[in-house]
C-alpha positions as CSV (number, residue, x, y, z in Angstrom):
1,X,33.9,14.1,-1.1
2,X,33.6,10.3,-0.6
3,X,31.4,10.6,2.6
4,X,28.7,12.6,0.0
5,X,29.5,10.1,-3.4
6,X,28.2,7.1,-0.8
7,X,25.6,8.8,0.8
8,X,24.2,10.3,-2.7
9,X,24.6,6.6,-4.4
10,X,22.7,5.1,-1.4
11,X,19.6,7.7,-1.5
12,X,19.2,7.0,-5.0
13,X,19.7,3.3,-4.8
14,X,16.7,3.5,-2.1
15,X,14.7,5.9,-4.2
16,X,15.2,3.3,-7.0
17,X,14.2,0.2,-4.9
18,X,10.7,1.9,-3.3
19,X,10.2,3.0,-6.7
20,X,10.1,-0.4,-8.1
21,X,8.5,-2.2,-5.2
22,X,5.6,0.3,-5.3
23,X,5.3,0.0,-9.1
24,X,5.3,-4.2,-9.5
25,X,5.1,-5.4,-5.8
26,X,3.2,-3.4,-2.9
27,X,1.2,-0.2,-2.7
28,X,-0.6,1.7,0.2
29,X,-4.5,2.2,-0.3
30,X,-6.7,4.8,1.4
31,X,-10.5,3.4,1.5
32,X,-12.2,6.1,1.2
33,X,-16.2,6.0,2.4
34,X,-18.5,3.3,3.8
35,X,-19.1,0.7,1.1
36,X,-16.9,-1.9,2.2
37,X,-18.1,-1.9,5.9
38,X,-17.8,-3.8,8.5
39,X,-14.7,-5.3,6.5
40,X,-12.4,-1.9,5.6
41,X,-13.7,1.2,7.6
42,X,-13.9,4.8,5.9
43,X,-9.9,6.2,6.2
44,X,-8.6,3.1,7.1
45,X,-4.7,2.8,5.2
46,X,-4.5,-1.1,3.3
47,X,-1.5,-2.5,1.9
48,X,-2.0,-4.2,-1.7
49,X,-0.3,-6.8,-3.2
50,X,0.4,-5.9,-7.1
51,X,1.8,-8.7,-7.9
52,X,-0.8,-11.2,-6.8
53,X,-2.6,-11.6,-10.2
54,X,0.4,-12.1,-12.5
55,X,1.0,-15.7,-10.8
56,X,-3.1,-16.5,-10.6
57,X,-6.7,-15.3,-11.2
58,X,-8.5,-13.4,-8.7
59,X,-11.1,-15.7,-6.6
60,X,-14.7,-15.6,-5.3
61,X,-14.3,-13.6,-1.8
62,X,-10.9,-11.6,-2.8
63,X,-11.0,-7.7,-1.5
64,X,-9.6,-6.2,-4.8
65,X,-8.5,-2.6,-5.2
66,X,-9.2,-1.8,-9.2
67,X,-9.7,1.0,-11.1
68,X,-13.0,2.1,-11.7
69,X,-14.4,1.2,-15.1
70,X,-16.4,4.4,-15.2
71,X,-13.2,6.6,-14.5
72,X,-10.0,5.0,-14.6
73,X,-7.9,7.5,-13.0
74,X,-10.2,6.1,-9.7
75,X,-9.3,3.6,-7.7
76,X,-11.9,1.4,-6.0
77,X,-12.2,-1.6,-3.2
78,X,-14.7,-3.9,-3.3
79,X,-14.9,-7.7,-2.6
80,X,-14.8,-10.6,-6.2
81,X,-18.3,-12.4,-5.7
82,X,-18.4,-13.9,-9.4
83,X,-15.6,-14.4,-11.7
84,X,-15.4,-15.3,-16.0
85,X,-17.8,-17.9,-16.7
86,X,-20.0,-18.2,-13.2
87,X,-23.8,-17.0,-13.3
88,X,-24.9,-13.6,-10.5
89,X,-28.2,-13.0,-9.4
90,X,-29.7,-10.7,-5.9
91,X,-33.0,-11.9,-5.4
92,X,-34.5,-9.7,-1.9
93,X,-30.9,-9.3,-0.4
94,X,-29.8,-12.7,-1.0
95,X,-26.6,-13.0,-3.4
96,X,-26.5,-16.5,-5.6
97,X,-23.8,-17.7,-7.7
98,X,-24.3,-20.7,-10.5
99,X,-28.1,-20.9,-9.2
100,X,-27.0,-21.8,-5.5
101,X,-27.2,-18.9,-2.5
102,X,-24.0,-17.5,-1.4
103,X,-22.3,-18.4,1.7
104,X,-20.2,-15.9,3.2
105,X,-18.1,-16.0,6.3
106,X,-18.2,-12.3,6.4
107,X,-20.8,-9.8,8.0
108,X,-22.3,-7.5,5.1
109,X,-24.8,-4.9,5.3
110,X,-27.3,-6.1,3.1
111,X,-30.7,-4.6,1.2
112,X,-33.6,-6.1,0.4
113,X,-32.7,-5.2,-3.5
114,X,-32.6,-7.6,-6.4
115,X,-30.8,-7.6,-9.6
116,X,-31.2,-10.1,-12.5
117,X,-28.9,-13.5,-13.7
118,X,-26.4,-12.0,-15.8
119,X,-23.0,-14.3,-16.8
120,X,-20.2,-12.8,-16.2
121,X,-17.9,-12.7,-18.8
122,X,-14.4,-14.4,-19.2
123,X,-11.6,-11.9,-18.0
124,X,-14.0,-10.1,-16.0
125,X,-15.5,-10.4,-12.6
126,X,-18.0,-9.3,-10.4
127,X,-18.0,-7.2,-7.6
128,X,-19.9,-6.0,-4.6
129,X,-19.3,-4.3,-1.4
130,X,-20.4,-5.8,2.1
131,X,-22.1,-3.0,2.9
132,X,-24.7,-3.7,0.2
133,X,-27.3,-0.8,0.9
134,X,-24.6,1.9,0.4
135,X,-21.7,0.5,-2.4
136,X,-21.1,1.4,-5.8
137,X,-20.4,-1.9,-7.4
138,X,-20.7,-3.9,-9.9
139,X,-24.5,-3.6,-10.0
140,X,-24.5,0.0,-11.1
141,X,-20.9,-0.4,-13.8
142,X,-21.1,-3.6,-14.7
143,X,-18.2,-6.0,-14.4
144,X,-14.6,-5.5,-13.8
145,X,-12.6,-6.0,-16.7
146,X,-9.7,-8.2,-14.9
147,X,-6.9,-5.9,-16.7
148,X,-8.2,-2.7,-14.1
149,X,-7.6,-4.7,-11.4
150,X,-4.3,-3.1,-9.5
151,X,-3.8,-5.6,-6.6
152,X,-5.5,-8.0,-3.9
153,X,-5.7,-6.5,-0.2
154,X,-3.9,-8.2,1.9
155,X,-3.6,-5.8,4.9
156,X,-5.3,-3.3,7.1
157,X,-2.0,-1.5,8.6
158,X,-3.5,1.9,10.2
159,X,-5.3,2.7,12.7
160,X,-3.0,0.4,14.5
161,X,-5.7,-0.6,16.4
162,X,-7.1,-2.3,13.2
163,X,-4.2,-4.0,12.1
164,X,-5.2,-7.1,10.6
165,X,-4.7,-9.4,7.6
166,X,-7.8,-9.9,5.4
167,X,-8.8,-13.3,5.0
168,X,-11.2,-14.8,1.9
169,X,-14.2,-14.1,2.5
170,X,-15.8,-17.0,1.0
């Protein structure tokens, strides 16, 4: 009888912990489609950190997983290009934030399409994909109101032949 007290006390106490971790410190993503490529590949398995934006705000180049302003009960990744306070504008493919072009140490997929100067709001940010001729961003839903987002990426963990940390991108 004391052999199954333990071994129920210790399965709970687990179910407990991964409970809580998943709810306030790390959870599994599944990208799903081609909007974030070359970065994150379609059915590639990311580990997000929850916890990242309690302690500070998101930053120009984060990969954020949020939920989608449109539908919240969907989850999207794309990458922070402009946060609260900071000035967006495409002009021909060519991203420019506070009037100057955007450097990116990052490989995108870009289009030749524009889209006007707009300010983005305090507690908000801006989001694209790298792969700019097929994403669903922040250029058709507007900006991401900083209380949807769920979590930075901080991992690519499967295929394991894609395990990698994902750097800034800016």
């Amino acid at each position: 009888m004391k052999f199954l007290r333990e071994t129920l006390e210790t399965v709970i106490i687990a179910a407990v912990l991964a409970l809580l971790i998943r709810m306030f410190v790390f959870e599994p993503f599944y990208v799903d489609g081609p909007s974030m490529e070359p970065t994150l590949w379609n059915s590639e398995r990311l580990i997000v950190a929850k916890f990242m934006y309690r302690f500070s705000e998101p930053r120009r180049g984060d990969i954020i997983v949020f939920r989608y302003p449109r539908r919240p009960d969907t989850d999207f990744v794309k990458r922070v290009i402009a946060v609260g306070g900071e000035t967006v504008e495409i002009r021909m493919g060519q991203v420019y934030v506070n009037g100057q072009p955007l450097q990116q140490n990052f490989e995108t997929r870009t289009s030749l399409a524009s889209y006007p100067k707009v300010e983005v709001p305090q507690g908000s940010v801006f989001v694209l994909g790298d792969n700019r001729s097929n994403s669903e961003d922040s250029r058709y839903f507007g900006f991401v109101p900083i209380s949807n987002i769920k979590g930075k990426a901080l991992l690519v963990y499967w295929p394991l032949s894609r395990v990698h940390v994902l750097a800034r991108g800016l």
